[in-house]
C-alpha beads as a LAMMPS data file, in Angstrom:
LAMMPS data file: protein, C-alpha beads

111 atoms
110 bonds

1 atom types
1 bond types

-500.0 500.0 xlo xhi
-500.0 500.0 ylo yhi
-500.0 500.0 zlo zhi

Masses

1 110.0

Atoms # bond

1 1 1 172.814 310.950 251.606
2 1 1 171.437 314.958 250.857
3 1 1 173.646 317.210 253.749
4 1 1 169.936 317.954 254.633
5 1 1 169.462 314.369 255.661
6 1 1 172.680 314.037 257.303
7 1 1 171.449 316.882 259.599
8 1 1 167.743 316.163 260.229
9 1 1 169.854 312.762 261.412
10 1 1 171.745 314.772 263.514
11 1 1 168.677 316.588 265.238
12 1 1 167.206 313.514 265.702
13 1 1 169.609 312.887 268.426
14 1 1 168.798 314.615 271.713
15 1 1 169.439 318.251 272.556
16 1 1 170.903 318.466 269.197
17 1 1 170.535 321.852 267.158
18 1 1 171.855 323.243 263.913
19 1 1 173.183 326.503 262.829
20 1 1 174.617 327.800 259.460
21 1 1 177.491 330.269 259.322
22 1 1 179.022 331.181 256.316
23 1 1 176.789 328.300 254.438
24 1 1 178.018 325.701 256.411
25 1 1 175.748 324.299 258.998
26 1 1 177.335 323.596 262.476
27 1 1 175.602 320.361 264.395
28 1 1 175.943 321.388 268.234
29 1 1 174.779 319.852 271.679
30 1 1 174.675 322.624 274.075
31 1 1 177.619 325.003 272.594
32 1 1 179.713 321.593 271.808
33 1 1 180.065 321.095 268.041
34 1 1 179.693 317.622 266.823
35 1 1 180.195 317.853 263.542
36 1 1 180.176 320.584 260.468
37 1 1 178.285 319.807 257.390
38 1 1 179.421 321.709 254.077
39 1 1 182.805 321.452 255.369
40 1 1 185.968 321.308 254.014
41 1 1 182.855 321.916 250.999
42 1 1 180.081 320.987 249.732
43 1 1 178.939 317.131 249.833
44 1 1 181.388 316.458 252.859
45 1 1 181.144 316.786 256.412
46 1 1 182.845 316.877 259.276
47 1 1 182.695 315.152 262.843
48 1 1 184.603 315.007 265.722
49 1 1 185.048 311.220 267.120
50 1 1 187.858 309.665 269.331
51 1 1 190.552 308.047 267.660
52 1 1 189.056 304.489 268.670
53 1 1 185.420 305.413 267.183
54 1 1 187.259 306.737 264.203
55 1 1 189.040 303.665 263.355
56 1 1 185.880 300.965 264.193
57 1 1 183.677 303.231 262.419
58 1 1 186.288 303.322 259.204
59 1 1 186.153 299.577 258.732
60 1 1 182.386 300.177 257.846
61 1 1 182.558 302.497 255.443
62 1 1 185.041 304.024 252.707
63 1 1 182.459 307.352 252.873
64 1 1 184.904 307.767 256.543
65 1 1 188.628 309.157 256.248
66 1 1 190.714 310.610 258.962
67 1 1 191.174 314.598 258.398
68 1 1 195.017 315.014 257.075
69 1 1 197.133 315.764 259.854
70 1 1 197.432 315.682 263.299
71 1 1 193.499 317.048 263.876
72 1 1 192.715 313.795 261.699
73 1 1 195.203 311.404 263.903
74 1 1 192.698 313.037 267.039
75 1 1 189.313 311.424 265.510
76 1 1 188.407 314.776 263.055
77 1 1 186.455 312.413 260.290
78 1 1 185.646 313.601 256.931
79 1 1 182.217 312.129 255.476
80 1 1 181.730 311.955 252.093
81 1 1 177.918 312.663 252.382
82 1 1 177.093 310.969 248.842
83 1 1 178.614 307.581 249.565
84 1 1 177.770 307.013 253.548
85 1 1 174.833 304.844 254.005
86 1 1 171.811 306.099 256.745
87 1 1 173.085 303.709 259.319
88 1 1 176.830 304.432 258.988
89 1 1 175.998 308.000 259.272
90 1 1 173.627 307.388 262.144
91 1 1 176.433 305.354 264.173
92 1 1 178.955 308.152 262.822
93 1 1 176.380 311.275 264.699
94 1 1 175.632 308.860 267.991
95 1 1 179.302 308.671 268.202
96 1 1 180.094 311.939 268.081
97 1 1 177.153 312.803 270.307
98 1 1 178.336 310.932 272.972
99 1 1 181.621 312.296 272.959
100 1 1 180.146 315.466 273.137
101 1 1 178.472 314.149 276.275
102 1 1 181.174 313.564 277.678
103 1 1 182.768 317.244 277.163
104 1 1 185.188 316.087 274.730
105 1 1 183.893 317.708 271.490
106 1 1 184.842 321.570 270.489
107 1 1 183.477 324.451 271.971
108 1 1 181.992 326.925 269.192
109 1 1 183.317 330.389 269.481
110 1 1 180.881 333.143 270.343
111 1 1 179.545 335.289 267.534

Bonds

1 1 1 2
2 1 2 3
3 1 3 4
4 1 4 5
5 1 5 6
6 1 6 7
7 1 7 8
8 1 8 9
9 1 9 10
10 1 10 11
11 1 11 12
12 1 12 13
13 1 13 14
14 1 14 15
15 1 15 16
16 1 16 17
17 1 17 18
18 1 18 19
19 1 19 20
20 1 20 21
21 1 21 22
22 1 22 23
23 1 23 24
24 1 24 25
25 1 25 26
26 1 26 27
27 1 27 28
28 1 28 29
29 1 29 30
30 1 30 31
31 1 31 32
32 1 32 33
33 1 33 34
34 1 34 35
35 1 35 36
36 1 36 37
37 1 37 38
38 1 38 39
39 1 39 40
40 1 40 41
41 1 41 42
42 1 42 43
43 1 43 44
44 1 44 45
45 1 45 46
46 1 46 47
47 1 47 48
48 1 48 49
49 1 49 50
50 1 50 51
51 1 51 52
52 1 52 53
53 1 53 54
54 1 54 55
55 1 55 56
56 1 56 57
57 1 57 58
58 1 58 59
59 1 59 60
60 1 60 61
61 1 61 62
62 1 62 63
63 1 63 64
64 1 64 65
65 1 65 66
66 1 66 67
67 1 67 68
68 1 68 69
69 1 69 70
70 1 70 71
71 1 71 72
72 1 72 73
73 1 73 74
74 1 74 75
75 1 75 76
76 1 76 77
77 1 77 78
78 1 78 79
79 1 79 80
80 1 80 81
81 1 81 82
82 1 82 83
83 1 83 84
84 1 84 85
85 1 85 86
86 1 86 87
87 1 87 88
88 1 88 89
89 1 89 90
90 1 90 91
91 1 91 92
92 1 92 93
93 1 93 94
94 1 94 95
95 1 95 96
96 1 96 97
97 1 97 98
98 1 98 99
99 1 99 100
100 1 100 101
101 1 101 102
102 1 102 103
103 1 103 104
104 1 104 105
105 1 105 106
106 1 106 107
107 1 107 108
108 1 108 109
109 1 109 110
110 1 110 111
């Protein structure tokens, strides 16, 4: 999957927008980031999932690893963008989304 795919997936999602910063492009519902594509670099991204979605969504994929460290251990997911599969990335964004929903995804700072 392009990064440009992975985010018109991402937008596809409601109240979803996208904004690049330092050519990475942030996915964000309301100011709540979901998930950073270009990031750690490019063909990767990163999304923000609980440690339960993490670990479900994992068992579908081997595109999904847990960030090293303690953010990982907290549901921070890399996505190799090349190797995930529409649907895995689609259930990977929903996620993500929802926990967003909820309030429980990153604030972006101001600027």
């Amino acid at each position: 999957m392009s990064p440009e795919a992975f985010i018109a997936l991402g937008q596809g999602l409601g109240s979803v927008r996208a904004k690049t910063i330092e050519g990475a492009t942030r996915l964000m519902v309301g100011g709540l980031v979901i998930a950073n594509v270009g990031w750690p670099e490019a063909g990767w991204a990163i999304v923000r999932l609980t440690p339960a979605d993490q670990a479900g969504l994992m068992t579908q994929s081997l595109a999904l690893a847990p960030e090293p460290g303690p953010r990982g251990r907290k549901g921070m997911t890399l996505v190799r963008l090349a190797d995930v599969s529409e649907a895995v990335a689609g259930r990977v964004l929903l996620a993500a989304w929802r926990l967003a929903a909820q309030g429980g995804a990153t604030r972006a700072k101001a600027g």
